[in-house]
C-alpha positions, -999 to 999 in steps of 0.1 A, spaced: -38 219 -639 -47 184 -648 -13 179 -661 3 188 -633 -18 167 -607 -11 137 -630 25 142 -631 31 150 -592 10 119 -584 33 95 -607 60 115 -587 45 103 -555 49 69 -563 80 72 -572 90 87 -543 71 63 -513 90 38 -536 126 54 -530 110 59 -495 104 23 -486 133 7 -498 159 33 -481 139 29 -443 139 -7 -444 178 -3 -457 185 21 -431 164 5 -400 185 -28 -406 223 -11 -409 229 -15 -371 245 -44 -363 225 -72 -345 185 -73 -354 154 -69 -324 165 -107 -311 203 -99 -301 187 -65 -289 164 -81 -263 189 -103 -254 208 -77 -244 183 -65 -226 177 -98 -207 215 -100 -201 218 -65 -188 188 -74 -163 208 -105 -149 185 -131 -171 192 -156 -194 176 -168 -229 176 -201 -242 198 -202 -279 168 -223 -293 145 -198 -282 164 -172 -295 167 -193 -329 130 -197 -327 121 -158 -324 142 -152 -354 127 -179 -375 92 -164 -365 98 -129 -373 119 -138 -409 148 -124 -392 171 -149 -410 159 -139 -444 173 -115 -471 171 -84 -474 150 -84 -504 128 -109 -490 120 -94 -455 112 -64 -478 90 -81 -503 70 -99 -477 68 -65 -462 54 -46 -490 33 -71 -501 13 -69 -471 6 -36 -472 -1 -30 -511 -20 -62 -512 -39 -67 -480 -30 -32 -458 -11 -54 -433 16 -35 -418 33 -63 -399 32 -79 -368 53 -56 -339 83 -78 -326 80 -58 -289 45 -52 -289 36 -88 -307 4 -70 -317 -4 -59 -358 16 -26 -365 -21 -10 -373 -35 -17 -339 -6 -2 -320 0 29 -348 -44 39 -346 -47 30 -310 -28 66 -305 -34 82 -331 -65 96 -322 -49 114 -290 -20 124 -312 -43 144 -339 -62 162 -311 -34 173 -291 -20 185 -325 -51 199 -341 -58 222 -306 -22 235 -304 -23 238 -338 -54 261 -339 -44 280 -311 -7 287 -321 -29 305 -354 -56 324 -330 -29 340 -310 -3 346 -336 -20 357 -367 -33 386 -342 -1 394 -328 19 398 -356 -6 419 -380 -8 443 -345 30 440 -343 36 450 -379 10 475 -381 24 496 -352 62 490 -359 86 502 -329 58 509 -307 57 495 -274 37 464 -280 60 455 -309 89 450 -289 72 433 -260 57 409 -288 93 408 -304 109 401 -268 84 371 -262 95 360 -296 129 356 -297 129 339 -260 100 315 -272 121 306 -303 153 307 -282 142 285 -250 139 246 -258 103 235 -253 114 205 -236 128 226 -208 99 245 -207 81 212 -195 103 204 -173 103 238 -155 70 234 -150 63 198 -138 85 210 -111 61 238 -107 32 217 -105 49 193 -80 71 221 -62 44 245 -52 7 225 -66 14 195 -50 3 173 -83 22 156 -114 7 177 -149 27 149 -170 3 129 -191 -32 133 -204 -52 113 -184 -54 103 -150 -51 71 -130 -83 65 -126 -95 70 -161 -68 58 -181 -82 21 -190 -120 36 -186 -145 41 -212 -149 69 -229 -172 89 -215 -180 127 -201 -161 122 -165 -132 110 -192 -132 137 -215 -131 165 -186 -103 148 -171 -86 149 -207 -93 189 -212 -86 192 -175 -48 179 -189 -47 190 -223 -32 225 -218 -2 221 -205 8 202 -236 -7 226 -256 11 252 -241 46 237 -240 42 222 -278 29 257 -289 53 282 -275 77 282 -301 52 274 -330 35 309 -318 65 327 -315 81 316 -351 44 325 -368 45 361 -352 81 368 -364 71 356 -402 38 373 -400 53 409 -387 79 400 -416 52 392 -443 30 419 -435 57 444 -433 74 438 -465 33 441 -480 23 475 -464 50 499 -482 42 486 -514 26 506 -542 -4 491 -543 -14 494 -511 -5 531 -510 -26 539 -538 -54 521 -520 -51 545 -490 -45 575 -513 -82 567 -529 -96 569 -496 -101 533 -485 -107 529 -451 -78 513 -431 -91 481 -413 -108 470 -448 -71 477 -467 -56 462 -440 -73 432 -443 -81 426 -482 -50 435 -495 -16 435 -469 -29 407 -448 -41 382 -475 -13 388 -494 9 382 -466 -9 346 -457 7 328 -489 39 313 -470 16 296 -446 0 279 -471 33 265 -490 38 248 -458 3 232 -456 22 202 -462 39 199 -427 14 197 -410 -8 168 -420 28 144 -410 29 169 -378 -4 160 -369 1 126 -366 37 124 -350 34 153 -329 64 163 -303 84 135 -297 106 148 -271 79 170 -252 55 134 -249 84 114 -237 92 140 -209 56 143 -205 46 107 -200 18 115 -232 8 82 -246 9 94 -283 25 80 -312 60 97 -305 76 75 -280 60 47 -295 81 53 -325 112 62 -306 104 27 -284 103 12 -317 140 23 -331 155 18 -300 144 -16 -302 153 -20 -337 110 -31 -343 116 -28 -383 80 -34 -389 66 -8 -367 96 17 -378 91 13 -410 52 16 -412 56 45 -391 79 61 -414 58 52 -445 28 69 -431 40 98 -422 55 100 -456 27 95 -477 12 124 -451 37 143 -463 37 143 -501 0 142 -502 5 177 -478 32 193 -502 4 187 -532 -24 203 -511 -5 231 -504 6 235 -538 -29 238 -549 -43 260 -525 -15 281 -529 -24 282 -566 -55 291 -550 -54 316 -523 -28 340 -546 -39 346 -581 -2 356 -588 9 322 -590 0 297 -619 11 261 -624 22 253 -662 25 220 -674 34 203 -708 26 240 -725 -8 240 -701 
C-alpha cells in the first residue's frame, strides 16, 4: 500500500505539472489578451482609452512577455511564496477574491450535498427492495424527469413563482440589508432563510441520478448467492438487508469520492449565475470571459489539485469499505 501511495503522489506532480502548463497555454490561445478585451468593452460603451494607457496596463500586468516567462513568474509565485497573482479585473490578489467565496460555495455544496444522500440512499434501497410496486415507479417517474429537466430551468420556473404569485425575488443568498453586514445570528437566519431554494434546484438531479444507481446497485446485489443463503439460514431481513446487499452496493459511491472535493468548491456554475449566488462559479466564468489568466488559471489549478487528491481518497477508502478489492504494487 505504501508503494502505491508513493507512486500516485509522484503521479500527481506530474500531472498539476501537465496541468499548469496546458491552462496557461489554452487561457492565452484567443486572440487579443485582458487589455484589448477591456478596450473593447470601453469602445462598445461609447468611451475611449488612451494608447499610452493601454501600453501602460500591459507593461503592468507582463502582458508583453513570453509565454514562458508570464508562466515562470506565475508558477514561481505560487511554489515559492503561495501568491496566485494579482486579478487584472478585480486588481485585488487572486487569493483574496478565490477565499472570499469560498466559504459560501462549500456550504451551499456540503448541505445539498448531504441532503441529495439522506433522500436518495432511502429511496432507492425502498425502490429496489419492492421492485414494480407502486412506490417504485412513482420513485422511477420522479427520476427520469429530475435527470431529464435542466436544473437551470428549474430555477427559472420558480423565481417566476416567487415573483408571480409570492410577490418577492428568491435569487441570491442574502438579502439587501445584510449583504455587506457582519456576520452575525440576524445574518445567518437570513442565509438559511435563502439557502433552500438553491439547494433544492442544485440537488434535483444529483437525487434523482443517486436513486437510479442505488435501485441498480442494490438490485444486481439481492439475487445473488450469497445473499440467498443468508436468508435460507434464517437471518432476519432488515439486518441482511443492510450488512450484506446495501454495503455491498455503496462501493460506486465511493470511486467517485473524488468529484466531490473539486465540486465542493466550484459548485453550479450556471444555477449561481441565474440565481445572482455570489459563489466562486460566476467569478470564474467573469474571469474567462474577461480573459483574467491569473485568476483562470489559479482557479483551474485548485480545483485540480482537489481533484487528484479526491481520486486518491477514494481509491483508498474504496480499498477500504470492500474487502474484495486490493491494491498491488511493485509485487506488494
Amino acid at each position: 500500500m505504501a508503494g502505491f501511495v508513493l507512486r500516485r503522489l509522484a503521479l500527481m506532480v506530474v500531472t498539476l505539472a501537465a496541468i499548469s502548463v496546458a491552462t496557461f497555454f489554452i487561457i492565452g490561445l484567443p486572440p487579443g489578451d485582458y487589455v484589448s478585451t477591456l478596450q473593447a468593452q470601453m469602445e462598445t460603451r461609447g468611451q475611449e482609452i488612451e494608447q499610452e494607457r493601454l501600453a501602460e496596463l500591459r507593461e503592468r500586468y507582463g502582458l508583453n512577455d513570453p509565454f514562458f516567462v508570464q508562466y515562470g513568474k506565475w508558477m514561481s509565485g505560487i511554489l515559492l511564496h503561495g501568491d496566485f497573482g494579482d486579478s487584472f479585473e478585480w486588481n485585488r490578489p487572486v487569493s483574496e477574491l478565490i477565499w472570499d467565496r469560498v466559504g459560501l460555495s462549500f456550504f451551499l455544496s456540503l448541505s445539498t450535498l448531504l441532503l441529495v444522500w439522506a433522500v436518495a440512499f432511502p429511496i432507492g434501497v425502498y425502490s429496489a427492495v419492492r421492485q414494480y410496486s407502486a412506490g417504485d415507479y412513482v420513485a422511477t417517474f420522479f427520476g427520469f424527469v429530475g435527470m431529464a429537466v435542466p436544473e437551470f430551468l428549474v430555477a427559472l420556473l420558480l423565481m417566476y413563482v416567487g415573483v408571480r404569485y409570492f410577490g418577492q425575488s428568491v435569487g441570491g443568498l442574502l438579502s439587501p440589508e445584510y449583504r455587506d453586514a457582519v456576520w452575525n445570528i440576524s445574518k445567518v437566519l437570513d442565509l438559511l432563510s435563502h439557502l433552500w431554494l438553491p439547494i433544492l434546484v442544485i440537488g434535483l438531479s444529483g437525487t434523482a441520478g443517486l436513486i437510479r444507481i442505488m435501485r441498480a446497485n442494490l438490485l444486481d446485489e439481492l439475487y445473488k448467492p450469497y445473499v440467498i443463503t443468508a436468508r435460507a439460514k434464517g437471518m432476519p431481513e432488515w439486518k441482511l438487508l443492510l450488512k450484506y446487499p446495501v454495503r455491498m452496493s455503496l462501493s460506486p459511491f465511493f470511486s467517485t469520492v473524488g468529484w466531490l472535493l473539486p465540486g465542493l468548491i466550484s459548485g453550479e456554475t450556471i444555477i449561481s449565475i441565474v440565481l445572482s449566488l455570489p459563489t466562486t462559479g460566476p467569478l470564474l466564468f467573469g474571469a474567462v470571459q474577461n480573459q483574467d489568466m491569473y485568476l483562470v488559471g489559479s482557479f483551474i489549478m485548485i480545483l485540480s489539485t482537489l481533484t487528484v487528491i479526491g481520486t486518491l481518497l477514494s481509491d483508498l477508502a474504496l480499498a477500504w469499505w470492500d474487502p474484495r478489492i486490493r491494491y498491488r504494487y511493485g509485487g506488494e
